[in-house]
Structures are given as C-alpha cells and as structure tokens.
VMD Tcl script that builds the backbone (N, CA, C; Angstrom):
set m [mol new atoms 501]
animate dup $m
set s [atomselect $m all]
$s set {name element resname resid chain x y z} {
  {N N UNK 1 A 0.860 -1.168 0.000}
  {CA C UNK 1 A 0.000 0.000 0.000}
  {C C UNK 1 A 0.900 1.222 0.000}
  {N N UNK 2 A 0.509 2.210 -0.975}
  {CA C UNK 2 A 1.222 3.426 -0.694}
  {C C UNK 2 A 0.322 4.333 -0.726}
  {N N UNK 3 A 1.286 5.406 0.330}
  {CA C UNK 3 A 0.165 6.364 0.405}
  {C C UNK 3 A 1.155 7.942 -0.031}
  {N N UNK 4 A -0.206 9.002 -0.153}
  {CA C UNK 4 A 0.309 10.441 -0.458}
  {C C UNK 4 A -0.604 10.853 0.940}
  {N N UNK 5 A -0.152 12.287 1.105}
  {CA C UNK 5 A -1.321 13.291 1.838}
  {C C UNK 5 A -3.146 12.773 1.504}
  {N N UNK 6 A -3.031 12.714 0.116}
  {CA C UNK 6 A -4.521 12.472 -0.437}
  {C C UNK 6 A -5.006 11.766 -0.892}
  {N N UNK 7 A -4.074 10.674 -1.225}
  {CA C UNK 7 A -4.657 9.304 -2.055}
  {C C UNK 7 A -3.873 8.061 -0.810}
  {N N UNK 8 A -4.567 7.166 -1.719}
  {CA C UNK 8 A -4.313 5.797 -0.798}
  {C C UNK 8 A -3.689 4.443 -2.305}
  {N N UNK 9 A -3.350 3.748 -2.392}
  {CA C UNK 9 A -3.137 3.040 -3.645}
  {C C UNK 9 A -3.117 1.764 -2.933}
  {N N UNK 10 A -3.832 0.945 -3.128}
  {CA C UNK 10 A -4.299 -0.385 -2.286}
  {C C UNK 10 A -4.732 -1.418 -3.899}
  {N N UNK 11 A -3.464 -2.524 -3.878}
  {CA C UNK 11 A -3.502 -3.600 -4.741}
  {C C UNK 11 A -3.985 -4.843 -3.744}
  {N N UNK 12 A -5.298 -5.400 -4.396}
  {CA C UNK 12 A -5.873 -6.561 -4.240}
  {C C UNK 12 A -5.865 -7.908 -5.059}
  {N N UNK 13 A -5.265 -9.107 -4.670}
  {CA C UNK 13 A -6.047 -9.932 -5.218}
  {C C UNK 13 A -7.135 -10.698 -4.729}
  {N N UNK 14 A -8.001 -10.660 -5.745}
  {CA C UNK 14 A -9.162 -11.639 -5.352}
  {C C UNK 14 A -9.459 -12.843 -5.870}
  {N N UNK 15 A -9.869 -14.025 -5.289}
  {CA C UNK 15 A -10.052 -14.812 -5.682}
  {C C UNK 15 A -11.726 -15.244 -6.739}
  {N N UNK 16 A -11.052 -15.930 -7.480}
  {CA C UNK 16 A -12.484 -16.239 -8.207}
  {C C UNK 16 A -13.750 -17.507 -7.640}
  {N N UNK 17 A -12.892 -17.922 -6.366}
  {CA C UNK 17 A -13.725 -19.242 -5.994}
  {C C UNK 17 A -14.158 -18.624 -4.612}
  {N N UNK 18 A -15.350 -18.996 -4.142}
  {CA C UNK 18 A -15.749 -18.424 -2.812}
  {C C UNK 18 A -15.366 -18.625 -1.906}
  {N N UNK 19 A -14.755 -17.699 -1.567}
  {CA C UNK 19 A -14.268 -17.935 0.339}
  {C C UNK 19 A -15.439 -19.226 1.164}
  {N N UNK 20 A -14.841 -19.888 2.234}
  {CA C UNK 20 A -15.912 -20.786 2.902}
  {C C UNK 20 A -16.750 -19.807 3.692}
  {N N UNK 21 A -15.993 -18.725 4.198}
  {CA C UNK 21 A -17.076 -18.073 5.313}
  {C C UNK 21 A -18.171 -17.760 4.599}
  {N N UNK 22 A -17.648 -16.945 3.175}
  {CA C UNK 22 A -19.170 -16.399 2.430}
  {C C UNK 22 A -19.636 -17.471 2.093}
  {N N UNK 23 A -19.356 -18.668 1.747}
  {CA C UNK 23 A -20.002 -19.742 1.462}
  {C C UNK 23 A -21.726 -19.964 2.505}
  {N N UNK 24 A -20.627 -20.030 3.657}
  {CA C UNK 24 A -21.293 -20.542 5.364}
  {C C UNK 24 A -22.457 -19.095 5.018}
  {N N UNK 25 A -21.839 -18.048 5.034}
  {CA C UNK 25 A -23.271 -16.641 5.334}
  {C C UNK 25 A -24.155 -16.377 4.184}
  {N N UNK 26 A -24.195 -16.906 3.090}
  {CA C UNK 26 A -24.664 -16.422 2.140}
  {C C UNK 26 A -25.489 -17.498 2.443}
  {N N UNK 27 A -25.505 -18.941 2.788}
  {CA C UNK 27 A -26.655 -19.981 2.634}
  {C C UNK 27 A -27.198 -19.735 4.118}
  {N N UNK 28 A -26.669 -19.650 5.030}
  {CA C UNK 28 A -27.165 -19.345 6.711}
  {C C UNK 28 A -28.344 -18.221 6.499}
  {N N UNK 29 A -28.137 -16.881 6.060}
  {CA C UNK 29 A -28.960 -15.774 5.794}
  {C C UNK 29 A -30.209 -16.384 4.837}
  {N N UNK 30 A -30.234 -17.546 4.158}
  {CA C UNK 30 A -31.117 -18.129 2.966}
  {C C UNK 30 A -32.187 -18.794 3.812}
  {N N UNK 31 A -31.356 -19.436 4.591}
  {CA C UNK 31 A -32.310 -20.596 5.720}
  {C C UNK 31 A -33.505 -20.156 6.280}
  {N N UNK 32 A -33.668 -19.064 7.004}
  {CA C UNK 32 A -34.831 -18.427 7.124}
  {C C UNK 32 A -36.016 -18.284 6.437}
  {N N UNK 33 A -35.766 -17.869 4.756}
  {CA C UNK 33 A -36.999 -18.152 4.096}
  {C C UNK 33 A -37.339 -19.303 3.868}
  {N N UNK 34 A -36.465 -20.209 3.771}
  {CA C UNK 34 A -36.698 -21.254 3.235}
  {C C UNK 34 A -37.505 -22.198 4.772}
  {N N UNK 35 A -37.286 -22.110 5.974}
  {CA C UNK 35 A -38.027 -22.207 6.571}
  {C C UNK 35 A -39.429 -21.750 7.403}
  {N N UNK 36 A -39.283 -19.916 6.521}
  {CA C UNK 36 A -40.570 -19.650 6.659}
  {C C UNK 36 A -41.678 -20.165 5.734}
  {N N UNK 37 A -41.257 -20.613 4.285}
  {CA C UNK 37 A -42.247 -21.303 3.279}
  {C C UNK 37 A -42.617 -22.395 3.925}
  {N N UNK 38 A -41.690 -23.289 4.317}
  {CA C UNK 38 A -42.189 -24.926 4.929}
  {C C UNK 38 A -43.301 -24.230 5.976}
  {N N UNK 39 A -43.567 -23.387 7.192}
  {CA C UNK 39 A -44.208 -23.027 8.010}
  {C C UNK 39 A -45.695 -22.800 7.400}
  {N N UNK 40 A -45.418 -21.940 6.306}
  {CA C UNK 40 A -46.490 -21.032 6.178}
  {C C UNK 40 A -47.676 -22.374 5.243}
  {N N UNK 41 A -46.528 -23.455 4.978}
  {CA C UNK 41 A -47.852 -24.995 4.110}
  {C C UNK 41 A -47.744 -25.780 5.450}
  {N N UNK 42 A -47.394 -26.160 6.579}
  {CA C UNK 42 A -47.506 -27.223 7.352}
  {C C UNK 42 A -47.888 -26.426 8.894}
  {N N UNK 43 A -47.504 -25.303 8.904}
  {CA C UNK 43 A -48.061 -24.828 10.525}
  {C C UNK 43 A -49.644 -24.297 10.342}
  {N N UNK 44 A -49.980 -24.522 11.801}
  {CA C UNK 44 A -51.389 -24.240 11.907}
  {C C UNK 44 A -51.791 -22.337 11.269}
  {N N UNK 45 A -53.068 -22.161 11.282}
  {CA C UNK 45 A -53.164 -21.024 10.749}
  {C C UNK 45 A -52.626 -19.527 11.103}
  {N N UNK 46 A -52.884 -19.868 12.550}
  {CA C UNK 46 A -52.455 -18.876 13.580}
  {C C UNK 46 A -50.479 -18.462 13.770}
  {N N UNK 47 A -49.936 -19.972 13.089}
  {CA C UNK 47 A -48.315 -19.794 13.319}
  {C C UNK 47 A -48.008 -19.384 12.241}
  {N N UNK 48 A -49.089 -19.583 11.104}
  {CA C UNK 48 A -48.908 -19.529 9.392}
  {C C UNK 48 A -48.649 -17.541 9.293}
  {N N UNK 49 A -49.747 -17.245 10.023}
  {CA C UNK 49 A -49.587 -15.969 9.859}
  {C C UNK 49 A -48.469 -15.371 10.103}
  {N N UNK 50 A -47.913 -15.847 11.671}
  {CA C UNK 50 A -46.423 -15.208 12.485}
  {C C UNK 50 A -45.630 -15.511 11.173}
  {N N UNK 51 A -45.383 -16.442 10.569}
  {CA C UNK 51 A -44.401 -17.387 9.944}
  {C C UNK 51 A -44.504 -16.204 8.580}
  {N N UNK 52 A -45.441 -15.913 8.220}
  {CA C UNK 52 A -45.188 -15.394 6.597}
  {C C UNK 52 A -44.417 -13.839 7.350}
  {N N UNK 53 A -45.409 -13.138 8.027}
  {CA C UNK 53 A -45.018 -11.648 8.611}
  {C C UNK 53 A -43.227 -11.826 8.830}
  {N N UNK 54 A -42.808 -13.005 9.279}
  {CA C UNK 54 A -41.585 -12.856 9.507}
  {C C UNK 54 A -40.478 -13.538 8.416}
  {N N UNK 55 A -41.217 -14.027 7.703}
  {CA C UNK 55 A -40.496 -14.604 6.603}
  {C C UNK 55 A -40.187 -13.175 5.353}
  {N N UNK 56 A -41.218 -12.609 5.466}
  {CA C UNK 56 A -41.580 -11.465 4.225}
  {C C UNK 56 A -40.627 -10.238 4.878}
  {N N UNK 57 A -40.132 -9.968 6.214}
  {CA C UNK 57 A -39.318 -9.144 7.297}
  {C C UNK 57 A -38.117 -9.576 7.003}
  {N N UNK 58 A -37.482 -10.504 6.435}
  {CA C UNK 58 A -36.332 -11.343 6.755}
  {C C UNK 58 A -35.891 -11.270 5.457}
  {N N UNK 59 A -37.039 -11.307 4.499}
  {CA C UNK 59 A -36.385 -10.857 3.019}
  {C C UNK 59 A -36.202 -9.792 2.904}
  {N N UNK 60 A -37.102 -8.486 3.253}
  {CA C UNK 60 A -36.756 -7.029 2.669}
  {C C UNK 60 A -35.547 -6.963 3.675}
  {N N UNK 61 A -35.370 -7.565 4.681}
  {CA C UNK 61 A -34.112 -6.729 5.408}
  {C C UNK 61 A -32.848 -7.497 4.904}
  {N N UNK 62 A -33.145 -8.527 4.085}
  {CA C UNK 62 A -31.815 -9.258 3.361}
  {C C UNK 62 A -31.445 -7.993 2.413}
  {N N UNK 63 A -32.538 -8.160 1.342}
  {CA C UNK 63 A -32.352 -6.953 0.556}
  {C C UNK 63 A -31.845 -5.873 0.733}
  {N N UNK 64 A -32.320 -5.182 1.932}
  {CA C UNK 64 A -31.476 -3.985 2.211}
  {C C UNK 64 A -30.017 -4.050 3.095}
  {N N UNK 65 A -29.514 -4.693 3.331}
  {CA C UNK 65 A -28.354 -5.483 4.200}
  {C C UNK 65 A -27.361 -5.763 2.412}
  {N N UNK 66 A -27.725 -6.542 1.547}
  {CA C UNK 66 A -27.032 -6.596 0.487}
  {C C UNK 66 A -27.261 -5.581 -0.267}
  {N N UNK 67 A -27.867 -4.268 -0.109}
  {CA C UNK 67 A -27.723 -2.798 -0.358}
  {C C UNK 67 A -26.977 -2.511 -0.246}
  {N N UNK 68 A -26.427 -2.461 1.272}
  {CA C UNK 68 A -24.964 -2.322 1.795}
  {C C UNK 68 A -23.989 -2.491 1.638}
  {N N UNK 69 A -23.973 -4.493 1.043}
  {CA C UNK 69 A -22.897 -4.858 1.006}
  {C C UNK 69 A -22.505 -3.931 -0.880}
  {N N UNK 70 A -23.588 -3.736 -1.263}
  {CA C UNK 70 A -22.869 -3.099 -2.520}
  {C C UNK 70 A -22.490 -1.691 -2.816}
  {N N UNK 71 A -22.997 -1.073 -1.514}
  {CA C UNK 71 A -22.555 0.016 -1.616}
  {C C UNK 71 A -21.053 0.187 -0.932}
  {N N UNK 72 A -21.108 -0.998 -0.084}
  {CA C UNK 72 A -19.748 -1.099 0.427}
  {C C UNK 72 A -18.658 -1.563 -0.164}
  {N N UNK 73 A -19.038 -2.289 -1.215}
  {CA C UNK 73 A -17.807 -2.648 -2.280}
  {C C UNK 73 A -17.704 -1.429 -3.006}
  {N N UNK 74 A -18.848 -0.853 -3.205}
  {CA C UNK 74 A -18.082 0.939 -4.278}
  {C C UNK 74 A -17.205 1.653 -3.952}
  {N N UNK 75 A -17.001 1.824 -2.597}
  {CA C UNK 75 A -16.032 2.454 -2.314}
  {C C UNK 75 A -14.788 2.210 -2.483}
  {N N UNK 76 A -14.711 0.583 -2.735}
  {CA C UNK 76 A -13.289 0.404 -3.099}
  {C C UNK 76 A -13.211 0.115 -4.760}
  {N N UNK 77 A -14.158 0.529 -5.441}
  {CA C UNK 77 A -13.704 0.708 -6.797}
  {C C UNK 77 A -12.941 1.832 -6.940}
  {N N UNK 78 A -12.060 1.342 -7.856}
  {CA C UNK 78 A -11.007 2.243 -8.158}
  {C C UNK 78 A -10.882 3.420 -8.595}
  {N N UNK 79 A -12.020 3.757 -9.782}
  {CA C UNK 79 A -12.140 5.066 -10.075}
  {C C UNK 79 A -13.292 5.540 -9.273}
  {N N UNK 80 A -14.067 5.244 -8.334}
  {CA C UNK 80 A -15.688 5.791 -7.657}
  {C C UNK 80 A -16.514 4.798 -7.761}
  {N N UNK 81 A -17.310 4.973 -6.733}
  {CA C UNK 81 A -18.658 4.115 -7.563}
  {C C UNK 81 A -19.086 4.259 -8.611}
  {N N UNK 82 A -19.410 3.488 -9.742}
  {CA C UNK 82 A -20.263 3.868 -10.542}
  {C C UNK 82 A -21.453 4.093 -10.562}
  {N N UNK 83 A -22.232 4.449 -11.394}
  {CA C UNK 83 A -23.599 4.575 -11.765}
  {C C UNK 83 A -24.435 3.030 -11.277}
  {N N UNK 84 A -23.710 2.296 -11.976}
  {CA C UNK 84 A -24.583 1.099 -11.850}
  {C C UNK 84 A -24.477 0.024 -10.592}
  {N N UNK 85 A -23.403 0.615 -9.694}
  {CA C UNK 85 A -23.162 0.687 -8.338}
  {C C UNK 85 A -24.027 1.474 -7.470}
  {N N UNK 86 A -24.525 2.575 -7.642}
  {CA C UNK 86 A -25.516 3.346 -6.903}
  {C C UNK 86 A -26.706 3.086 -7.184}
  {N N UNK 87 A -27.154 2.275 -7.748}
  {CA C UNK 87 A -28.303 2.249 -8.579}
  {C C UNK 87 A -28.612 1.112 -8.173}
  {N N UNK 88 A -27.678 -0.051 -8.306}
  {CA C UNK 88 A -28.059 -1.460 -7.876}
  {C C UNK 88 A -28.579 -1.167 -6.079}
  {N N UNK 89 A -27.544 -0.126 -5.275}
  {CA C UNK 89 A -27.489 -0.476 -4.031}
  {C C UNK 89 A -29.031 0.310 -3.919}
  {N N UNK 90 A -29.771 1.712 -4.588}
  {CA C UNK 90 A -31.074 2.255 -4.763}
  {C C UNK 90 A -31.900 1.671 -4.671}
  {N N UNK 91 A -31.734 0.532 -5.436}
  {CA C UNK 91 A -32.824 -0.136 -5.897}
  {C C UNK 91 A -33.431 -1.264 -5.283}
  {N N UNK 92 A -32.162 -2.269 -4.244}
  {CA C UNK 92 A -32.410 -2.763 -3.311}
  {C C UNK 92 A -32.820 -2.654 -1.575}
  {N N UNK 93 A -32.346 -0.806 -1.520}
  {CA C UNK 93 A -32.673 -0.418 -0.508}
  {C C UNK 93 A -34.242 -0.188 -0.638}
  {N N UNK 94 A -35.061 0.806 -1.695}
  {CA C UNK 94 A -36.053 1.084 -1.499}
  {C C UNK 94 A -36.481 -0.060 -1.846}
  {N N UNK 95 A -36.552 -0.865 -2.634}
  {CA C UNK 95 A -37.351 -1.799 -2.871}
  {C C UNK 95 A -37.847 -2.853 -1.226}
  {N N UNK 96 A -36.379 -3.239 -0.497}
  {CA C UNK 96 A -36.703 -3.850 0.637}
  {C C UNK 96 A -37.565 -2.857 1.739}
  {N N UNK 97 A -37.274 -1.612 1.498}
  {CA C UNK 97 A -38.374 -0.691 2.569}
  {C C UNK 97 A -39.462 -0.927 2.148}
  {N N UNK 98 A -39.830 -1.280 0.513}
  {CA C UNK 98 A -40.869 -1.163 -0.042}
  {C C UNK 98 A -42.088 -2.264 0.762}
  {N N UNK 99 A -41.013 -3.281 0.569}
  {CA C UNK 99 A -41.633 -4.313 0.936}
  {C C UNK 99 A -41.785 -4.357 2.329}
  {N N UNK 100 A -40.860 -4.213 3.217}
  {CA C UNK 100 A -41.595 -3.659 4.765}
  {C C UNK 100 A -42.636 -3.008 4.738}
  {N N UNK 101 A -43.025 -2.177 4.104}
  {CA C UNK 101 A -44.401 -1.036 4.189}
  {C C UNK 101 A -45.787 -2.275 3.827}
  {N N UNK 102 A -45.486 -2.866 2.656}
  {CA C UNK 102 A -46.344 -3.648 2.207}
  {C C UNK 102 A -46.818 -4.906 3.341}
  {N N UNK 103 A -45.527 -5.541 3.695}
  {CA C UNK 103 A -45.901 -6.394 4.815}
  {C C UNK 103 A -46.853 -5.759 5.814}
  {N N UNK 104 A -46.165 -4.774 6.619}
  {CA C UNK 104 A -47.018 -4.118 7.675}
  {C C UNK 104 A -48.592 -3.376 7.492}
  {N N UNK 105 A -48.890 -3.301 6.155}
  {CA C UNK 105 A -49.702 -2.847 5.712}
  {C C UNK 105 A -50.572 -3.297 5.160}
  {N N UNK 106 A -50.397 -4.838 5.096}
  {CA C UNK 106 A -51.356 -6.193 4.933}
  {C C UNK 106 A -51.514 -6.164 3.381}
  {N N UNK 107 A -50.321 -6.138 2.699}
  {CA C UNK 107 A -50.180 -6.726 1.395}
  {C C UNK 107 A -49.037 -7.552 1.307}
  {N N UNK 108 A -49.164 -8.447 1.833}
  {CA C UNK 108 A -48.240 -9.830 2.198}
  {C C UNK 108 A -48.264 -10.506 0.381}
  {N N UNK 109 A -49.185 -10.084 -0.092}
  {CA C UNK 109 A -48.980 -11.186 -1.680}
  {C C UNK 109 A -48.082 -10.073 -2.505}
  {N N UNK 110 A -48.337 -8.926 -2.601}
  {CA C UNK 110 A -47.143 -8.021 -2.981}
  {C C UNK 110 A -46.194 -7.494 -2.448}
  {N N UNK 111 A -46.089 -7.709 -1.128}
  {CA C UNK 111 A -44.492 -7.605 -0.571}
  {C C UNK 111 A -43.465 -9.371 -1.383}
  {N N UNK 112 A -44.104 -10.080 -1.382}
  {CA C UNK 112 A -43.823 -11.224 -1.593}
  {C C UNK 112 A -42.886 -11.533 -2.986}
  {N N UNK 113 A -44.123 -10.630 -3.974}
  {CA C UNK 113 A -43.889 -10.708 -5.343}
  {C C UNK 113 A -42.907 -9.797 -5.626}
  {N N UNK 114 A -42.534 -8.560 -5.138}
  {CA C UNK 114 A -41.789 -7.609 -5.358}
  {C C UNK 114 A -40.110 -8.302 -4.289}
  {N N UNK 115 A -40.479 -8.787 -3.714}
  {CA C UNK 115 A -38.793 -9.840 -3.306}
  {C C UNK 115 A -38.656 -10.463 -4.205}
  {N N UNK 116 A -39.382 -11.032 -4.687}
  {CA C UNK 116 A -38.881 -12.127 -5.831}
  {C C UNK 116 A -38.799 -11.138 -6.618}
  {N N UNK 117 A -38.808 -10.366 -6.894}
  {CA C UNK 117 A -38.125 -9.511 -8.315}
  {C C UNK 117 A -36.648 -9.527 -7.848}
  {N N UNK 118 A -36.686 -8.860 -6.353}
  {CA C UNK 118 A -35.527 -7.991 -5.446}
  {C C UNK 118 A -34.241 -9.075 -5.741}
  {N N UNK 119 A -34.659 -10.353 -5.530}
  {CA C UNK 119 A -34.084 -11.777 -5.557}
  {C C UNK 119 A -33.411 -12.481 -6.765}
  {N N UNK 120 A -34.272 -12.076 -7.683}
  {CA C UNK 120 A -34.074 -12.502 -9.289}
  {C C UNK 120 A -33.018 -11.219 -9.993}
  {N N UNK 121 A -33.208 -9.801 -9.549}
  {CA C UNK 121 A -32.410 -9.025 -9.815}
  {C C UNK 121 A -31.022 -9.016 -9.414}
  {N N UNK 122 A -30.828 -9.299 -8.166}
  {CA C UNK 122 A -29.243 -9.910 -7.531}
  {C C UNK 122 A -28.797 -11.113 -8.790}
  {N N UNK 123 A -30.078 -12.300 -8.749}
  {CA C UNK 123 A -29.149 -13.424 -9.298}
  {C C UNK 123 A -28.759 -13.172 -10.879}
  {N N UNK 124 A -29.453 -12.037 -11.730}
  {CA C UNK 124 A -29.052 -11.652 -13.194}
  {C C UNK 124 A -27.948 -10.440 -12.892}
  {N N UNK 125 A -27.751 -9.502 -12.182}
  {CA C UNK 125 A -27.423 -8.471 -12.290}
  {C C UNK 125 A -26.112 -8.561 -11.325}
  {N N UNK 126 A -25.467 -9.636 -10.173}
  {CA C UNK 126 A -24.666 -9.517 -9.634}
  {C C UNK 126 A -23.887 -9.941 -10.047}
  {N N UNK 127 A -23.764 -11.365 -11.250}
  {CA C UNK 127 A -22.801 -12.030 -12.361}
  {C C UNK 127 A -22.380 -11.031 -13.265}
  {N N UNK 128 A -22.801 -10.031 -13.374}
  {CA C UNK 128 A -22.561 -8.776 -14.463}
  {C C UNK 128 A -21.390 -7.822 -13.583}
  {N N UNK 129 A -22.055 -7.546 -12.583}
  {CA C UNK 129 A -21.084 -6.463 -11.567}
  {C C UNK 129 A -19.794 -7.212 -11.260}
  {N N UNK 130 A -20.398 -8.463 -11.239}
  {CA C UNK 130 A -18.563 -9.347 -10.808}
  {C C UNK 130 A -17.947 -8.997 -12.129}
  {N N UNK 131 A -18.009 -9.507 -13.406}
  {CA C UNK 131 A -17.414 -9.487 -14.739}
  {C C UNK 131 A -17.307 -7.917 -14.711}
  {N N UNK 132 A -17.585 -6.686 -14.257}
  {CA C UNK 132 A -17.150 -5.558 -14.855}
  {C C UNK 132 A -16.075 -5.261 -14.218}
  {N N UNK 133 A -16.186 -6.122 -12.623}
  {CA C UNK 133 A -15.087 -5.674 -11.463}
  {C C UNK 133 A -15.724 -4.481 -10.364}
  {N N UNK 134 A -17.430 -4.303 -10.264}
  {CA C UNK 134 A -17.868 -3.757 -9.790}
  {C C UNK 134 A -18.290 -4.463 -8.667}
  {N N UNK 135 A -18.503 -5.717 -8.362}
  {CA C UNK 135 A -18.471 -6.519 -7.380}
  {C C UNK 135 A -17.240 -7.500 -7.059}
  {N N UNK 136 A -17.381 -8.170 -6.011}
  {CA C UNK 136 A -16.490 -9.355 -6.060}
  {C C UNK 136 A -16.462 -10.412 -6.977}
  {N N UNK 137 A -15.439 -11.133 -7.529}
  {CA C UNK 137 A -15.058 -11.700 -8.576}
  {C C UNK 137 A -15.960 -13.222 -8.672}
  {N N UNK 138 A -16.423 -13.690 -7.299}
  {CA C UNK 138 A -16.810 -15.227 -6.834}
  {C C UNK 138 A -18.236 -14.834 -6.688}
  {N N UNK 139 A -19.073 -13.365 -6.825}
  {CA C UNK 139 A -20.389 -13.599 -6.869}
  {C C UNK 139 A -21.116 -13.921 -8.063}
  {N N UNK 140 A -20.125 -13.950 -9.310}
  {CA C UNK 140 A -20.641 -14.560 -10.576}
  {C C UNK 140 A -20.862 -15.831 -10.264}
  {N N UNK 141 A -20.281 -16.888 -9.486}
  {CA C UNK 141 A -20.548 -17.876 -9.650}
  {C C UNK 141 A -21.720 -18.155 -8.161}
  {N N UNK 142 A -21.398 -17.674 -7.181}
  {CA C UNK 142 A -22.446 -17.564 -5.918}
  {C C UNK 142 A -23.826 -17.241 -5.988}
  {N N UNK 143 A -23.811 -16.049 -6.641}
  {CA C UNK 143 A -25.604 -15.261 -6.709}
  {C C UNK 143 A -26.377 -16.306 -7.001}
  {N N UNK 144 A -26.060 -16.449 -8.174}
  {CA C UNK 144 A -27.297 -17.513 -9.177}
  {C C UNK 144 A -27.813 -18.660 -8.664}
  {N N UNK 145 A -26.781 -18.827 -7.521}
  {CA C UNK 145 A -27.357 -20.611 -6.878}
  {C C UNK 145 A -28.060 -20.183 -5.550}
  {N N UNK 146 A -27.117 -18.892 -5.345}
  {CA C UNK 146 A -27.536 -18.512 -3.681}
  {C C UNK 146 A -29.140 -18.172 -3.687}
  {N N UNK 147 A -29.252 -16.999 -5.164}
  {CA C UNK 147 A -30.862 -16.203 -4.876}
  {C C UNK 147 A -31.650 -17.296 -5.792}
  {N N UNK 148 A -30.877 -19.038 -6.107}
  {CA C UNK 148 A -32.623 -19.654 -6.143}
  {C C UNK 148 A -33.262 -20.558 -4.886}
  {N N UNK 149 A -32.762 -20.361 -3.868}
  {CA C UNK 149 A -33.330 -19.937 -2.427}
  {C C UNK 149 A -34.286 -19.062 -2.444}
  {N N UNK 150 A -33.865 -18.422 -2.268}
  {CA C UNK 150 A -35.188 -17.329 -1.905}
  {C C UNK 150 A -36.094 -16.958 -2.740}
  {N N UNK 151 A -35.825 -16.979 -4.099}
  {CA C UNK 151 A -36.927 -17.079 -5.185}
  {C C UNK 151 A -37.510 -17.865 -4.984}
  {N N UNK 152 A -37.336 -19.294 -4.815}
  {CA C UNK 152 A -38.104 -20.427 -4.328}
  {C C UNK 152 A -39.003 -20.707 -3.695}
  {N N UNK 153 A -38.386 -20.135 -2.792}
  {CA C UNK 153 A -39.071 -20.237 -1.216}
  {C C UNK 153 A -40.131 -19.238 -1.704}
  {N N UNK 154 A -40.058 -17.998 -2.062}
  {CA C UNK 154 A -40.758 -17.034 -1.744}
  {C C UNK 154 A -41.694 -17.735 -2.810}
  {N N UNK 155 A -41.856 -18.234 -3.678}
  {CA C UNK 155 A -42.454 -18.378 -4.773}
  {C C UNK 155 A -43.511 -19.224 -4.224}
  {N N UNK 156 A -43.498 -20.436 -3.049}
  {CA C UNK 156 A -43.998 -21.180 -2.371}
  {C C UNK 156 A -44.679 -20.263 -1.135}
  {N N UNK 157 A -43.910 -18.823 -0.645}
  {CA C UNK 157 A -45.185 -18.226 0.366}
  {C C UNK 157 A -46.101 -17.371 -0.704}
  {N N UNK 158 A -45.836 -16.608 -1.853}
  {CA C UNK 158 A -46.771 -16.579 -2.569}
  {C C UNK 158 A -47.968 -17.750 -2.997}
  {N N UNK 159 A -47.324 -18.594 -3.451}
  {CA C UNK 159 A -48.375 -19.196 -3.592}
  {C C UNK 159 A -49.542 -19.999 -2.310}
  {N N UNK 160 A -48.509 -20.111 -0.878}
  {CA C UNK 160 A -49.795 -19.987 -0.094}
  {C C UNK 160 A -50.657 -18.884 0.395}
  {N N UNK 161 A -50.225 -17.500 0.155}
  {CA C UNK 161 A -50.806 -16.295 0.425}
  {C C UNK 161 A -52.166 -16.336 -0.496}
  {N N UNK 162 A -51.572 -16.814 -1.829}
  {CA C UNK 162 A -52.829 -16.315 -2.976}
  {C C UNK 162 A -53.963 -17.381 -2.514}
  {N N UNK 163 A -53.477 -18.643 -1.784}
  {CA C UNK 163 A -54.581 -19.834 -1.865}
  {C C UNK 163 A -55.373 -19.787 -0.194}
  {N N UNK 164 A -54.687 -19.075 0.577}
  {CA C UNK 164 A -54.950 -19.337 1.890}
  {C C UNK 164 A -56.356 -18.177 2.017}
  {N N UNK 165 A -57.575 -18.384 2.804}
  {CA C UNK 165 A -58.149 -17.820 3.189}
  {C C UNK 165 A -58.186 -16.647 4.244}
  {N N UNK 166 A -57.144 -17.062 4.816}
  {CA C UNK 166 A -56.663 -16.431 6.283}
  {C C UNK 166 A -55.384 -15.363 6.132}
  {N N UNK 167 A -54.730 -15.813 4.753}
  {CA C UNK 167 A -53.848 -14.743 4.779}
  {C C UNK 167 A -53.915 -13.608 3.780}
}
mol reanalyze $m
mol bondsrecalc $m
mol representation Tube
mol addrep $m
C-alpha cells in the first residue's frame, strides 16, 4: 500500500472461488426463508400468519443489508462508484423498505412478489457487476445458486398467500 497526503493506492487480489465463510453466510442468511415457506404450508393457521409476517421481514431486510454490502464494495472501486453501483445499491434499498411497508400494511402477496423480483435481480445483475469488477469476482458464480433460495421459497409463500383464506 502506498500512500500520499490524499490518495491511498491499495492492490488486491481476489479470488475467483468463494471464500468458505461467504459460502457458510450467504446460505445461513437463505435458511430463514426457506423455513418460513415450509411453516407457512404445514403450521397451523395462527403460526402460518407469524411465519409469513416474519419470513416477508427477513427478506426485505436481506435486501437492504445486500444494499450495503454493494454500496460497500463501491467504495473500493477504483475510479468511484459507478452509476450502476448506486443504482443497484437504490434499488435494493427502497425496494426492501418497499416491501416492509407492504408487509405491515397487509399486502403480504405483494411484498412477496416484489422480493422475488428484489431476488431474481441480484441473481441476473450480480454475475454482471462481478465481470465488470464492480463486485467481487466469486459472486458470478455464488448469486445464481444462492438467490434460487429465496426465489423459491418465496415463490412457495406466494403461492400460499394467494390460496390461503386467512392470509
């Protein structure tokens, strides 16, 4: 590392294969939805409800948590964040508030549907940011397997939201 009064010059290598820890946090953070879907088809009606409210909480705040993490990799791009660095991290922040408002506001089938966009947008759009060098190099190969978790899942509390009477 060298430094001036005003600059900093910091050479990285990164690897292209995933670290184990991100391995371990990227599927640990997944587990949650995927056990709020099993809840929301096999628990009684009354746990079904707790189970979606907190399943649909657990996604927008993923979303906005990997807001972070991309706004936190901009800073170490080399020339600034880019555009499509501020924009990705925009778009996942409001979108996950979005979906908090919706949950709390008893539109549980469109907080639902709008994660699965939130979800599907990481797994097309974070293989792109790795290849430009706007993300880390190992989420080209991570995203795509990681967010069909939660597309999944969520795709399964949608579809008990739309069928359930109670929710």
């Amino acid at each position: 590392m060298s430094r001036t009064s005003d600059t900093r010059h910091i050479a990285v290598d990164e690897p292209a294969k995933t670290p184990p820890i991100s391995i371990f946090f990227a599927y640990v953070a997944m587990l949650p939805l995927v056990l709020g879907a099993l809840a929301l088809w096999f628990a009684p009606d009354a746990q079904s409800f707790l189970a979606m409210n907190l399943t649909l909480f657990w996604g927008a705040s993923i979303l906005m948590f990997l807001s972070g993490v991309r706004r936190g990799v901009s800073f170490r791009t080399p020339a600034g964040p880019t555009l499509s660095q501020l924009a990705m991290m925009l778009w996942l922040y409001v979108l996950g508030f979005a979906c908090l408002c919706a949950t709390v506001w008893g539109f549980p089938l469109g907080a639902t549907i709008a994660e699965i966009v939130g979800y599907a947008s990481l797994a097309v759009l974070d293989p792109i940011a790795a290849r430009r060098e706007e993300a880390p190099l190992f989420f080209a190969r991570l995203r795509p397997v990681q967010m069909a978790i939660p597309i999944l899942s969520l795709i399964a509390v949608a579809v008990a939201i739309w069928q359930s009477p109670y929710l």
